[in-house]
matplotlib code that plots the C-alpha trace (Angstrom):
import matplotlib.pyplot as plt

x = [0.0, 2.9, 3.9, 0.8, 1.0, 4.7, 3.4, 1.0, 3.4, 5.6, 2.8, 1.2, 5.2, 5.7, 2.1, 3.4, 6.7, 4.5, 2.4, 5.4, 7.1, 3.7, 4.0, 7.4, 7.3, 4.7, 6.0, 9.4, 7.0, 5.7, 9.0, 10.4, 7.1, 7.1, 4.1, 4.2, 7.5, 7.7, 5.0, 6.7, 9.7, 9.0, 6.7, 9.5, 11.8, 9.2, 8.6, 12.5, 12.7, 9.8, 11.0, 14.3, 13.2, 10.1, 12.8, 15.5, 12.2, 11.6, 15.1, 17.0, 17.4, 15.7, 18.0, 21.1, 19.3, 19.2, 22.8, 23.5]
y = [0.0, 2.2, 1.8, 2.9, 6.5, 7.0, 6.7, 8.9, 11.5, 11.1, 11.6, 14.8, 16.4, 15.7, 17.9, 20.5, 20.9, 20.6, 23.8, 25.6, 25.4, 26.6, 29.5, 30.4, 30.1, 32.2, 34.9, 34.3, 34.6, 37.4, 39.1, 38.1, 38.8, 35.2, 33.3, 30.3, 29.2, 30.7, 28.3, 25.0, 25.9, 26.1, 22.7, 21.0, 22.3, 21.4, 18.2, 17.9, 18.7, 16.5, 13.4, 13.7, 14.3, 11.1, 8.9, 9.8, 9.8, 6.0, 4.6, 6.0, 3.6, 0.5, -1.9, -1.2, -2.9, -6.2, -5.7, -6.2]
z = [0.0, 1.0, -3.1, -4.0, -2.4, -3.2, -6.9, -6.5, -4.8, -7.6, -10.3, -7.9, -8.5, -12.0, -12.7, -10.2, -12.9, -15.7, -14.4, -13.0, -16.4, -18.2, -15.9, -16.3, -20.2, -20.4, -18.7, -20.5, -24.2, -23.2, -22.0, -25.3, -27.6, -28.6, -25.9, -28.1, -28.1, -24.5, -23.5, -25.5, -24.3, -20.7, -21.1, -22.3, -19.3, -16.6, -18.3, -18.2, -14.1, -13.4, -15.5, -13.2, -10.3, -10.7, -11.4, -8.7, -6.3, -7.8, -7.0, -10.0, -13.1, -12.7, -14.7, -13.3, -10.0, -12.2, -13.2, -9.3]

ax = plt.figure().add_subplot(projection="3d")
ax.plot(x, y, z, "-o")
ax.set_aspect("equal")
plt.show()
């Protein structure tokens, strides 16, 4: 059960970087007159943040445990 919630943690942080990076390239798009590739661009770096951060949550990369 305690698996379960630590998923769900992960998954509840990896929307919170999504929506932080949203933010942030918005307000970078519109300091730069360009919201659209503002927007992409800070998608792609919250994306980028969460993806890291979900699998160092989740015990880093799971093959090298096999590899043990």
């Amino acid at each position: 059960m305690s698996k379960q919630n630590t998923d769900n943690d992960v998954q509840s942080y990896f929307g919170m970087w999504i929506a932080l990076g949203a933010g942030m390239g918005v307000a970078l798009g519109a300091a730069f007159d360009n919201i659209a590739l503002g927007l992409a661009l800070g998608l792609a770096i919250g994306t980028a943040i969460g993806l890291g951060q979900s699998s160092s949550q989740r015990g880093g990369d799971e093959a090298s445990e096999d590899d043990k």
